[in-house]
C-alpha positions as CSV (number, residue, x, y, z in Angstrom):
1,X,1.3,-8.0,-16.8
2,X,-2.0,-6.9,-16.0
3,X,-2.6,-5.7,-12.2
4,X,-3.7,-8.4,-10.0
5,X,-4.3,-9.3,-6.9
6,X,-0.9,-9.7,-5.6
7,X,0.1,-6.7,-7.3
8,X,-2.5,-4.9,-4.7
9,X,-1.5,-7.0,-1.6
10,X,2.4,-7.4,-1.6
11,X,4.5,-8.0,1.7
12,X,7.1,-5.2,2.2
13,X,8.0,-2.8,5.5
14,X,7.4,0.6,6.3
15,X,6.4,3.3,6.7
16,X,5.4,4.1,3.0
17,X,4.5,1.9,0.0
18,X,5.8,5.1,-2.4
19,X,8.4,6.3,-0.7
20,X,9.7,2.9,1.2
21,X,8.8,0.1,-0.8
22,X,8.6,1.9,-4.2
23,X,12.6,3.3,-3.8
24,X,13.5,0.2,-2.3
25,X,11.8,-2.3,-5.4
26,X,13.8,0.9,-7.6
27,X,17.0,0.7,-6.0
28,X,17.0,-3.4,-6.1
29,X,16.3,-3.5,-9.9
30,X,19.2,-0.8,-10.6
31,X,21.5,-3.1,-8.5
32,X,20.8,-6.3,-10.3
33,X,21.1,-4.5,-13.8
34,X,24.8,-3.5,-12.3
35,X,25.2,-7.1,-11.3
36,X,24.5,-8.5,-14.6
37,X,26.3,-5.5,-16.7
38,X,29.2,-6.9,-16.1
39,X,30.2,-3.0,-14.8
40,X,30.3,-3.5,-11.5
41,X,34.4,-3.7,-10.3
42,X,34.8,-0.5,-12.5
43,X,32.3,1.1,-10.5
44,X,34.1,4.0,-8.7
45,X,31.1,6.4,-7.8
46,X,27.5,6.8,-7.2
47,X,24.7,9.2,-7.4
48,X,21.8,9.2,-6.3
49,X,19.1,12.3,-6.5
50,X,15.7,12.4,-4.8
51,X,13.1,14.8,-6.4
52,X,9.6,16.2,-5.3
53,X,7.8,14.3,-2.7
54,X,10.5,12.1,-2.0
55,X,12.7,14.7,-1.1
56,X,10.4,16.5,0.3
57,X,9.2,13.9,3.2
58,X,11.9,11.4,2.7
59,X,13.4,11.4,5.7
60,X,10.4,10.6,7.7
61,X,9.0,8.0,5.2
62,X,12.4,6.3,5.6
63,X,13.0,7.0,1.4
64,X,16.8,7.6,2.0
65,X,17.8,4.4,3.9
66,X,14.8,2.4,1.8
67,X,17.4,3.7,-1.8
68,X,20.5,2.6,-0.1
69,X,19.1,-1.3,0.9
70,X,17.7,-1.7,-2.7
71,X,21.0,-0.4,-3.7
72,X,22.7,-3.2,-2.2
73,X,20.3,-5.9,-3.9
74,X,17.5,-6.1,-1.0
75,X,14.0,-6.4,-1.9
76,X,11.1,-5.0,-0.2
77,X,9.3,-8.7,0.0
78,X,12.3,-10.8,1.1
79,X,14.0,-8.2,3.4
80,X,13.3,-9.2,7.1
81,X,13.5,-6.1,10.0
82,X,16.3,-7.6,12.0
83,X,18.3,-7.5,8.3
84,X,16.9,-3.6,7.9
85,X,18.5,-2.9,11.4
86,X,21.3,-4.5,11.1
87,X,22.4,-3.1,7.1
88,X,21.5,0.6,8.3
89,X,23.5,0.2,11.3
90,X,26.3,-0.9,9.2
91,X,26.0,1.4,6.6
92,X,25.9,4.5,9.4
93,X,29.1,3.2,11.4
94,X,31.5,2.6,8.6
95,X,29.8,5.0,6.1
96,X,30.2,2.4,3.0
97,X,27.2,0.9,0.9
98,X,27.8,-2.4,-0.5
99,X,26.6,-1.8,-4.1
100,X,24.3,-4.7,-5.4
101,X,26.4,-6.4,-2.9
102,X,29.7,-6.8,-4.3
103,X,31.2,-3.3,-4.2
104,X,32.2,-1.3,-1.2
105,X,31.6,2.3,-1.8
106,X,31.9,5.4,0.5
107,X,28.3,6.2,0.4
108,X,25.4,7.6,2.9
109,X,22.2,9.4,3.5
110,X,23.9,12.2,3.3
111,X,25.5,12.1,0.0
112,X,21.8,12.2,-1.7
113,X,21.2,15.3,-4.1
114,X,17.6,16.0,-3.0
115,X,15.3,18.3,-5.1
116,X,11.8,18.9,-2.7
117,X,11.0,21.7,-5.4
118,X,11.2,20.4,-8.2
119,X,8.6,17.6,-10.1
120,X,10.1,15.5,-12.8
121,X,6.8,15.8,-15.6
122,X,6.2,11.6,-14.9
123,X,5.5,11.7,-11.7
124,X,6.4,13.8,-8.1
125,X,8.1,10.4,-6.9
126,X,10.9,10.6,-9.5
127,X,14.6,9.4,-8.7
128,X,17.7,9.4,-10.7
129,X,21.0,6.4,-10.0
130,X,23.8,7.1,-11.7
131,X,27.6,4.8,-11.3
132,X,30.7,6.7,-12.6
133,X,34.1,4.9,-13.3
134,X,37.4,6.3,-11.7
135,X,37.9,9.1,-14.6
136,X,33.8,10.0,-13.9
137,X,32.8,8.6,-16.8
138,X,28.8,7.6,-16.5
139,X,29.2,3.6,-16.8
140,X,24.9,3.5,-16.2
141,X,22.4,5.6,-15.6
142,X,18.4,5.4,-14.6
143,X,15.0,7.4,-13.8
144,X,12.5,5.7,-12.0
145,X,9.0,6.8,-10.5
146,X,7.4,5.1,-7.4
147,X,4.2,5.5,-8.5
148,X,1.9,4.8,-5.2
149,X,1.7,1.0,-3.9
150,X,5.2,-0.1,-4.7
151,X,4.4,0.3,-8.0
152,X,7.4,1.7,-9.9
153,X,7.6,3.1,-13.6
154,X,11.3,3.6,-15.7
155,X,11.1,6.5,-17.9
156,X,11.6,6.2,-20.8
157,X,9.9,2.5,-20.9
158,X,6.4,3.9,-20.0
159,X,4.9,3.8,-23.2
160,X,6.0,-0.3,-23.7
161,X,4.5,-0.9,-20.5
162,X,1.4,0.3,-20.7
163,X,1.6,-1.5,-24.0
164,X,2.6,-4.4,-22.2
165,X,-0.6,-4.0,-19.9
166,X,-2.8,-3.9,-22.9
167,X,-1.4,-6.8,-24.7
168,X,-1.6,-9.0,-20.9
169,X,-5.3,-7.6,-20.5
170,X,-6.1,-9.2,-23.4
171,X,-5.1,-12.7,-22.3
172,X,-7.4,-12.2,-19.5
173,X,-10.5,-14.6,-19.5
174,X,-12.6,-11.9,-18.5
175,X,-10.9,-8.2,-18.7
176,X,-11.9,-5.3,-17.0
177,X,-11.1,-1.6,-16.7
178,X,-14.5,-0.3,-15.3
179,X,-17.2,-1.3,-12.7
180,X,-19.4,-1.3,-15.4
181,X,-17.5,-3.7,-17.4
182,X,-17.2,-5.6,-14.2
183,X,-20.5,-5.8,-13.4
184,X,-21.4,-6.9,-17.0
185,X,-19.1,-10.0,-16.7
186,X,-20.8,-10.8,-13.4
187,X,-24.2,-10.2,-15.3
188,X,-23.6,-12.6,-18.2
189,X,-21.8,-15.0,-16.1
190,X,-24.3,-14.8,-13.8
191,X,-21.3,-15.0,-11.1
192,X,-20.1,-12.7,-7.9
193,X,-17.1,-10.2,-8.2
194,X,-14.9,-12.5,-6.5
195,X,-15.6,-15.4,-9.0
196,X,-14.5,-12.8,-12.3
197,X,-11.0,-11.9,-10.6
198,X,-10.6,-15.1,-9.3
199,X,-10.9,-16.8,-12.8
200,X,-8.5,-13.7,-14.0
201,X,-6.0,-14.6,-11.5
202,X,-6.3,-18.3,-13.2
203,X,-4.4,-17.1,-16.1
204,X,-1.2,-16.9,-14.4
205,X,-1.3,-19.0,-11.3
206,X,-3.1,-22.4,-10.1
207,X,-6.4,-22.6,-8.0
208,X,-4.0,-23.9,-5.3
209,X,-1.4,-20.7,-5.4
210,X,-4.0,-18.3,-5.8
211,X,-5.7,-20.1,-2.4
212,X,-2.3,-20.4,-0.6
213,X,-1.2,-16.8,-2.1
214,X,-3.9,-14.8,-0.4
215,X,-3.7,-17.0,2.9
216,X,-0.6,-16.4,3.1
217,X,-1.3,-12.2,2.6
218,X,-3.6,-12.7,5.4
219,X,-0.8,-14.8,7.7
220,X,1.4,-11.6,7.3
221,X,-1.6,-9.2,8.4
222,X,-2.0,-11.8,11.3
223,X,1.7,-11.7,12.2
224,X,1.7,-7.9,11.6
225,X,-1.0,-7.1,14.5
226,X,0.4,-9.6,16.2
227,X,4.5,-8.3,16.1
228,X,2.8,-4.6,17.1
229,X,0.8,-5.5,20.2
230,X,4.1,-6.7,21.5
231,X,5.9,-3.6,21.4
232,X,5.3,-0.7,23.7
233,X,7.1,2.9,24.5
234,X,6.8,5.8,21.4
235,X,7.1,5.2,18.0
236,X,10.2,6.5,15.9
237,X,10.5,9.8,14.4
238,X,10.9,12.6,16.8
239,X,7.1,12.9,17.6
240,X,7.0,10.3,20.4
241,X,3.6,9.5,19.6
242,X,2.6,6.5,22.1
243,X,2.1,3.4,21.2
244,X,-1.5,3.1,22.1
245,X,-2.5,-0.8,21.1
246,X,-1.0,-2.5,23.5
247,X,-2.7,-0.9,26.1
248,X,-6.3,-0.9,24.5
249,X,-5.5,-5.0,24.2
250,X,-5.2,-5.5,27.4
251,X,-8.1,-3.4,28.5
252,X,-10.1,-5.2,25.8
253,X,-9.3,-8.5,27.1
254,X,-10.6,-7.2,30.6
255,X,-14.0,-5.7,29.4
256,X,-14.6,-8.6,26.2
257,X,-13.1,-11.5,28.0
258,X,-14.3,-14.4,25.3
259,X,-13.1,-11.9,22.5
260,X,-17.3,-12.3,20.8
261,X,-19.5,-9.7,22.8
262,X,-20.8,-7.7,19.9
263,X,-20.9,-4.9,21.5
264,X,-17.4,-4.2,21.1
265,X,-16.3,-4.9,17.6
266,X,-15.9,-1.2,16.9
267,X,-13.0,-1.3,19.5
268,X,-11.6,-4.5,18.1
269,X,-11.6,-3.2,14.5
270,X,-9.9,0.1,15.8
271,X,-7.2,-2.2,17.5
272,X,-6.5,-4.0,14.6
273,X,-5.7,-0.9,12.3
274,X,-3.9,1.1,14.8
275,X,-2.0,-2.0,15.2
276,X,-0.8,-2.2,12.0
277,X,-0.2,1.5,11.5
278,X,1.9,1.5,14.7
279,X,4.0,-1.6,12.9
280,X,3.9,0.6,9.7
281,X,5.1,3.9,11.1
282,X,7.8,1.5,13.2
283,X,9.1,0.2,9.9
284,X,8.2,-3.3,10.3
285,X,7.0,-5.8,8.0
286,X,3.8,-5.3,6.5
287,X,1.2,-6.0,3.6
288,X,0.1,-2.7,1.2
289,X,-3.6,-3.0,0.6
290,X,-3.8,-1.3,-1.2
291,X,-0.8,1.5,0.0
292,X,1.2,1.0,3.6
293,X,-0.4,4.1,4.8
294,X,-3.5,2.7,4.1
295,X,-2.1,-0.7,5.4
296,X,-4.2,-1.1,8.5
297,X,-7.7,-0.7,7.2
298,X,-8.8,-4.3,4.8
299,X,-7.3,-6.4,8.1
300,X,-9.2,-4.7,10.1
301,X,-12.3,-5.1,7.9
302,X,-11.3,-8.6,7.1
303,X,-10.8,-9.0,10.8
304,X,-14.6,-8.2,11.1
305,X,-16.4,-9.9,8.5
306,X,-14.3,-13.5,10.0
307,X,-15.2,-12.3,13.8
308,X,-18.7,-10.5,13.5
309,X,-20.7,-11.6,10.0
310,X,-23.6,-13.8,10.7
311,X,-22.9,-17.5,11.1
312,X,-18.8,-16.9,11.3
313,X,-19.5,-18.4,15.0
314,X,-20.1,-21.6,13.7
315,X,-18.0,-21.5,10.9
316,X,-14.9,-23.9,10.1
317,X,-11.2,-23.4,9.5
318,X,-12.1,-24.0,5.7
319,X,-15.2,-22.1,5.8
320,X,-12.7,-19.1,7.1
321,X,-9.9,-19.2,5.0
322,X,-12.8,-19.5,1.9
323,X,-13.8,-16.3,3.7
324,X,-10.4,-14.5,3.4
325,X,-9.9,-15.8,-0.2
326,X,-13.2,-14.4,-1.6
327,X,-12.8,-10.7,0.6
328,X,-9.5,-10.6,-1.0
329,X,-10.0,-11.6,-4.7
330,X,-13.1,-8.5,-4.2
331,X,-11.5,-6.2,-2.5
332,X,-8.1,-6.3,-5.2
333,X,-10.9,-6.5,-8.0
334,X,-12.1,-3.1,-6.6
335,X,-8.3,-2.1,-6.3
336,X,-7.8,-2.9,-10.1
337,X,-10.3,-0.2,-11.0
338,X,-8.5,2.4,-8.9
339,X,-5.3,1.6,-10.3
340,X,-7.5,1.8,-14.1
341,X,-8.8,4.6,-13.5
342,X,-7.0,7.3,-11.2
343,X,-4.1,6.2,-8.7
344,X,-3.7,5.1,-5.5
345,X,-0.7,7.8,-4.8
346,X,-1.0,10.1,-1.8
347,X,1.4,12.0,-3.6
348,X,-0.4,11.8,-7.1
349,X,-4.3,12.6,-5.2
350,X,-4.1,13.1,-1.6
351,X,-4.9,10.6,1.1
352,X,-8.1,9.7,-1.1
353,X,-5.9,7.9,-3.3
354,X,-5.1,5.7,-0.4
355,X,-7.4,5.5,2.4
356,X,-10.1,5.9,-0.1
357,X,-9.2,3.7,-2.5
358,X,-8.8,1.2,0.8
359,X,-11.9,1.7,2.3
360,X,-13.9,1.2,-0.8
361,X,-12.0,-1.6,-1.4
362,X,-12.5,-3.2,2.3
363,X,-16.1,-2.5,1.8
364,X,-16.8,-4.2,-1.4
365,X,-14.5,-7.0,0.3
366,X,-17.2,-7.1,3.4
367,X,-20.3,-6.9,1.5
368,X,-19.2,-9.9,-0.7
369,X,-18.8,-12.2,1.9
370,X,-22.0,-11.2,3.4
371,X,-23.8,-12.0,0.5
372,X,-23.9,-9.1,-1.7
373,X,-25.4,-8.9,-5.1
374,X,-22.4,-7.6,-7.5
375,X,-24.8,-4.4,-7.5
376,X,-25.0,-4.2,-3.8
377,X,-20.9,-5.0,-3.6
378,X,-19.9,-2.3,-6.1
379,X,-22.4,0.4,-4.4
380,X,-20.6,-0.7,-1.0
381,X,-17.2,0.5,-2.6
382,X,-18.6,3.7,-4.3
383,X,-20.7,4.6,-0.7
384,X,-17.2,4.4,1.0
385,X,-15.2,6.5,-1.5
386,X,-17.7,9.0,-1.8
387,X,-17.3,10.2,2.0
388,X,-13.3,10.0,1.7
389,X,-13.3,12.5,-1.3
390,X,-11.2,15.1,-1.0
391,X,-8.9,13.7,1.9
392,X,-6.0,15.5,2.0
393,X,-2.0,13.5,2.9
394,X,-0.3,16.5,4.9
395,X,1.4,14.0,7.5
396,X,3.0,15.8,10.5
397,X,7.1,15.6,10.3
398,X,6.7,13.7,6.9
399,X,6.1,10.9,9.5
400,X,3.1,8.1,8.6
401,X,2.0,8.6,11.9
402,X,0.0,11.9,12.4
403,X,-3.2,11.6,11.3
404,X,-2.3,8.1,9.1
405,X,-2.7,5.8,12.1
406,X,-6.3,7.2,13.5
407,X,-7.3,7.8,9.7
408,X,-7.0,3.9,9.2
409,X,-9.5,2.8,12.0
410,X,-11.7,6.0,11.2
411,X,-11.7,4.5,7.7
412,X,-12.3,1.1,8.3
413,X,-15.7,2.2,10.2
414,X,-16.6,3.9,7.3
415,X,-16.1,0.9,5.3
416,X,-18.0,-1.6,7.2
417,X,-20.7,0.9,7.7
418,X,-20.9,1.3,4.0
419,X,-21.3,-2.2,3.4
420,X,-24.1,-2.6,5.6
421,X,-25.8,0.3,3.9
422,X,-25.6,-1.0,0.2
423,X,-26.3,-4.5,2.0
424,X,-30.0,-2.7,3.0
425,X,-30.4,-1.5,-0.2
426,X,-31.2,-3.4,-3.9
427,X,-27.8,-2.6,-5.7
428,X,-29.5,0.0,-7.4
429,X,-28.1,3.6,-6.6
430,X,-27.8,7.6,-8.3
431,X,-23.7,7.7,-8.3
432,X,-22.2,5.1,-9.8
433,X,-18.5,3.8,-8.7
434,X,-17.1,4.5,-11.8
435,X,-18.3,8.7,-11.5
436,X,-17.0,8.5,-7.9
437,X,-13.3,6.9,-8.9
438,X,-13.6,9.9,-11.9
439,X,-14.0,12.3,-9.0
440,X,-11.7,11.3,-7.2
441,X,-9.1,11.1,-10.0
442,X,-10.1,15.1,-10.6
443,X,-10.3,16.0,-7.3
444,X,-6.5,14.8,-7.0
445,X,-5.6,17.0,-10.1
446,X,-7.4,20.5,-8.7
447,X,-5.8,19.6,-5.4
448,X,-2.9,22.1,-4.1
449,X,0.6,20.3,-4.5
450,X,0.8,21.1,-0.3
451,X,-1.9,18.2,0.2
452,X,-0.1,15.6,-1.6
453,X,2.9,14.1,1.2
454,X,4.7,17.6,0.8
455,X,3.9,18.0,4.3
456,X,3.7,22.1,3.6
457,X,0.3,22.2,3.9
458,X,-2.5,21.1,6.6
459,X,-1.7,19.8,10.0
460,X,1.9,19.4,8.9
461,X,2.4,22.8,9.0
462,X,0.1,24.1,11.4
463,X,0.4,21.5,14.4
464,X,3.8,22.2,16.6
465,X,6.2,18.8,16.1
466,X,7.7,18.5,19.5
């Protein structure tokens, strides 16, 4: 199918969209293919091998235990955190992974082959399952690539889905691969951004699910924020990096007592995306938008445009929620020309492909609902990619923590900052989103390997962990 909204926005946990959900979504479909092979009682052994990035930062973006719960047939949407807990726990005390739920095999972390050197030619996200009868014979094998989002690839089947892609685009009212083709749908329609993907997003779902879909994505941000300012102590990981949101809430609440003084939506917008990145980096449930670690930065946006655009005061529960629908349906229209056009993995373009990517989508979102022209919408998202080119992904530890979590709120200033400067201009503008996304695509290419969640490179390597 072509990518669509809820491609973009999916519900999953941390602390990585590549290297948690991605494995995990891998893991599941390899377990349901045992499930329905008929192949699984003569199942006798398994293997499992980890190459590149995953292996390389896998153990702090929670890639190893994320393999063994899709392994046993949970996926990344369904799976609650008291289930993640409790399965982990399990698996660690008696050392036996129930395979696609219905064999009990003496498996662990630490029976994973891992390769950190070496990059299968697809992708650096590549990982090999393999079951073996009782005489070693290879009942099924598979290669898979988490390709940045949760999105996963099979080798071997990526030329019939890309053809797949091609043949779905062009059941698509309205198809689009560039911002320029985008914005030539909105000019001969003479309709916003939000209107094109939302009468995309017809071909496959009802007005009503499409409504209720991306309310609901916006109920699991709520909840998300809302599960995080709960917790308190030092996130885990070995960093102890402190849990600073619920401590800025409750000085917030002292200094903004009716939660609308203007004068602090900066710090409410930074509470909102550390919040989220603390949940992330916790491994709790969370929305990728477009990435986990980039998680925190469209609800905080979104979080702005419903608490601090002009006449949201007065505005009504509908009103709202028609807000959240039309940021959304923008902001994943944004996301589809990212996906298009260059990639949304840190380990495929550096943090860029993530926080970028987010940031320009969050600020075509914002400039939308404040009543952006399409021109002044799409020069919103190429303002706020521009000044995230470059950014490299060398987290600390391999741990979405260090710089991830500030990097969200930093990046959702930028974002809302960039919609209010297209929102002063006419739409017109010298770099066009499309060169930007190009750049950005390049940029990711000439970039060292040690930028790209290898965590050999930057602060990873220079900052002390403990």
């Amino acid at each position: 199918m072509a990518v669509g909204v809820f491609d973009l926005f999916s519900v999953g946990i941390g602390p990585s969209s590549s290297h948690t959900v991605g494995p995990m979504r891998a893991g599941a479909v390899f377990a349901r293919e045992l499930r329905e092979s008929g192949d699984l009682e003569s199942i006798a052994g398994l293997r499992v091998d980890l190459y590149g990035s995953l292996a390389a930062t896998g153990k702090g973006h929670g890639t190893f235990t994320a393999v063994l719960l899709g392994l046993e047939g949970y996926d990344p949407e369904e799976i609650l955190p008291d289930e993640v807990e409790e399965r982990l726990a399990s698996i660690a005390e008696t050392g036996k992974l129930n395979l696609a739920g219905g064999k009990l095999l003496d498996y662990a972390v630490e029976d994973m082959v891992l390769h950190p050197l070496t990059v299968l030619p697809r992708h650096t996200n590549g990982m090999k399952f393999a079951v073996a009868d009782a005489e070693g014979n290879t009942l099924r094998e598979a290669t898979f690539f988490s390709v940045g989002g949760g999105f996963i690839v099979r080798e071997g089947e990526e030329n019939a889905a890309q053809q797949e892609l091609e043949e779905s685009k062009k059941e698509l009212p309205l198809p689009f691969r560039t911002a320029a083709e985008l914005l030539g749908r909105c000019a001969s329609k003479g309709l916003g951004i939000s209107d094109i993907m939302f009468i995309n997003e017809r071909a496959s779902r009802s007005e009503e699910e499409i409504r209720e879909g991306l309310l609901h994505i916006w109920h699991v941000m709520e909840a998300c924020v809302e599960t995080s300012l709960k917790r308190e102590g030092v996130l885990p990981g070995g960093l102890r990096v402190r849990r600073r949101a619920p401590d800025w809430l409750e000085r917030l609440l002292k200094e903004d007592k009716d939660r609308n003084d203007p004068k602090y939506w900066q710090e409410w917008v930074n509470l909102i995306a550390l919040a989220v990145n603390e949940e992330n980096a916790s491994g709790g449930r969370v929305v990728t938008a477009p990435t986990n670690g980039a998680a925190g930065i469209i609800p905080a946006v979104l979080y702005y445009a419903l608490n601090y655009a002009p006449g949201m005061d007065q505005a009504s529960q509908e009103d709202r929620d028609d807000v959240v629908v039309k940021f959304l349906l923008t902001a994943g229209a944004v996301g589809v020309l990212y996906k298009e056009q260059a990639s949304i993995s840190g380990a495929e373009v550096g943090c860029q492909g993530e926080v970028g990517s987010a940031s320009s989508m969050a600020a075509a979102g914002l400039a939308e609902v404040m009543g952006g022209t399409p021109g002044q919408v799409e020069n919103a998202a190429e303002i706020a990619m521009e000044h995230n080119l470059g950014l490299t992904c060398d987290p600390i530890g391999g741990l979405v923590q260090i710089p991830c979590i500030e990097r969200n709120a930093i990046a959702a200033a930028k974002a809302i900052n960039a919609a209010k400067m297209a929102l002063w201009g006419d739409g017109t503008h010298r770099v066009s989103l499309d060169e930007v996304i190009v750049t950005m695509r390049e940029t990711g290419k000439d970039m060292s390997h040690k930028y790209k969640e290898t965590a050999m490179g930057g602060l990873a390597v220079n900052v002390v962990e403990c």
